[in-house]
N, C-alpha and C positions, 0 to 999 in steps of 0.2 A: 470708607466707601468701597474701596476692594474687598473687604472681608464681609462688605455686604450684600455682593455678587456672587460670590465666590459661596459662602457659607448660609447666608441668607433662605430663610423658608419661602418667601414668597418667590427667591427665582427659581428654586428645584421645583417646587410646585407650578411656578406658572409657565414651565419649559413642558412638565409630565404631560398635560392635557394637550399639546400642541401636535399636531399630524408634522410626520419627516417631511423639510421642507418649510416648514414656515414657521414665523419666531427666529426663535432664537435657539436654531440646533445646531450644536456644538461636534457635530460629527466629523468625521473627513469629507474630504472630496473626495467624486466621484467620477473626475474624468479621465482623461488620459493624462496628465500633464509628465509624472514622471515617465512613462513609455516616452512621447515626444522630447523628452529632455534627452532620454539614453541615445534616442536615436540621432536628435541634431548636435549631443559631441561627439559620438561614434562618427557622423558628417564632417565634423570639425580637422579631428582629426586623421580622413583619409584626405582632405584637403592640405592638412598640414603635410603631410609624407609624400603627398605628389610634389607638393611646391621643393622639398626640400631634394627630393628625385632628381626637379628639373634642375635645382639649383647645382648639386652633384653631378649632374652630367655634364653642366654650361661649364662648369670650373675644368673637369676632365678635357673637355674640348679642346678648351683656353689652351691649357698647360699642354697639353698635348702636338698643338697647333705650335705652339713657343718652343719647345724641346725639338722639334721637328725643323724648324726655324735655327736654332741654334748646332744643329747636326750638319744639317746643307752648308752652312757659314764659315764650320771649323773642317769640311770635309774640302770644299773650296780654296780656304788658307793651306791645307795642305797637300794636295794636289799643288797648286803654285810654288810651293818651297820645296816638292819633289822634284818641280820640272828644274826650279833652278839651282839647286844642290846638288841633285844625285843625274848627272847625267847616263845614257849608259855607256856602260865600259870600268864603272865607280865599283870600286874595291868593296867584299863586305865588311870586312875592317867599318870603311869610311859609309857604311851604312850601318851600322850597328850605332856608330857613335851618333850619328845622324836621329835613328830612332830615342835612345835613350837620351839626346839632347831635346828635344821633343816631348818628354814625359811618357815614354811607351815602356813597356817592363820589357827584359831582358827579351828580344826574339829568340823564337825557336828556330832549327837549321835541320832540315831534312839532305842528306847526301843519297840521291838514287843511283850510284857508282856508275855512271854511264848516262847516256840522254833518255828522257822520262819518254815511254811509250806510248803515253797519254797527253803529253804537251807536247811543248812547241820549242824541243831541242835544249831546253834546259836539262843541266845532271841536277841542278841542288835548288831548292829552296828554302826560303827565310820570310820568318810570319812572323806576327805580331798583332794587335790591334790597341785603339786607343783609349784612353781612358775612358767611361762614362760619362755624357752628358744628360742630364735630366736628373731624374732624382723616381724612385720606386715606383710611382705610378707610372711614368713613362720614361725609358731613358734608350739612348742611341749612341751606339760607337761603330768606328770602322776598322774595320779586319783587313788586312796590307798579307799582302803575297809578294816576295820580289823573287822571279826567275833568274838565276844564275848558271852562269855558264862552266866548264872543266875547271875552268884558272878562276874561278870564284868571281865572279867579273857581273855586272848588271846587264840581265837580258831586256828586262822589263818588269812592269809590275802589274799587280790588279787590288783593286778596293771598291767598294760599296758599303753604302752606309744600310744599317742595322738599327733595328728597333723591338723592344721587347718591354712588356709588363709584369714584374714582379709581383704585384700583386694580383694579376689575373692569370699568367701563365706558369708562376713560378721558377724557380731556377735552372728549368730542362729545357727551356727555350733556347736557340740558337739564336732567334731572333727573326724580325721578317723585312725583307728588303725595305729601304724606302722609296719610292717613286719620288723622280721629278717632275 
């Protein structure tokens, strides 16, 4: 029966006399459907790359929100074990070891040989900051200044917490304050 569709004289012939349009014409279509196909996944797909946008940005939020969270928490624990450890008048000896028991890398020690013209009667300074919290899309540490006196002695200190994106600012960022 296919080969008598298909090969058959009466159906070449009884297609030939027939006007386009009726019988049995074997032609294409004639409307739009592939345009409307291109068009509604080209749709699909600006749909998919918003959704995935928004989902990319909710995640950055999140994590962002959470590393910020974890910055305030560890900058809180230590302030607290500043005030109770390192009183002032505390050697830097006994701040140094105070640092590196803390997980901080060796401090630096600036000596201005004489009281700093620009502070608040300190000769010497000793910096450091803490490790990283976060992880490359967001991470946050805090940077420690302690004022020291002639005799190397604890004037005071300062800290604030810091926040910076590795993948959006790259590794020339200092970092940008965090608000409370």
């Amino acid at each position: 029966m296919y080969e008598d569709v298909i090969l058959g004289e009466s159906t070449i012939r009884g297609n030939a006399g027939q006007p386009a349009g009726k019988g049995r014409d074997m032609g294409y279509a004639q409307d739009n459907t592939l345009r409307a196909g291109v068009a509604q996944g080209v749709g699909y797909l600006a749909l998919i790359a918003i959704g995935l946008g928004a989902l990319l940005f909710g995640a950055w939020k999140w994590d962002t929100a959470k590393t910020n969270e974890m910055a305030l928490q560890s900058e809180d624990a230590l302030v607290g074990d500043i005030a109770a450890q390192l009183p002032l008048g505390t050697r830097r000896a006994d701040i140094e070891k105070f640092l590196i028991a803390h997980g901080m890398p060796q401090p630096g020690y600036f000596n201005f040989n004489g009281p700093n013209p620009r502070g608040n009667g300190e000769t010497a300074i000793l910096w450091t900051r803490t490790a990283s919290v976060g992880n490359p899309i967001h991470s946050c540490w805090i940077p420690l200044e302690f004022r020291l006196d002639a005799s190397d002695a604890l004037m005071g200190y300062t800290h604030e917490v810091r926040c910076s994106s590795y993948l959006i600012d790259g590794n020339r960022d200092q970092g940008t304050p965090l608000p409370r």
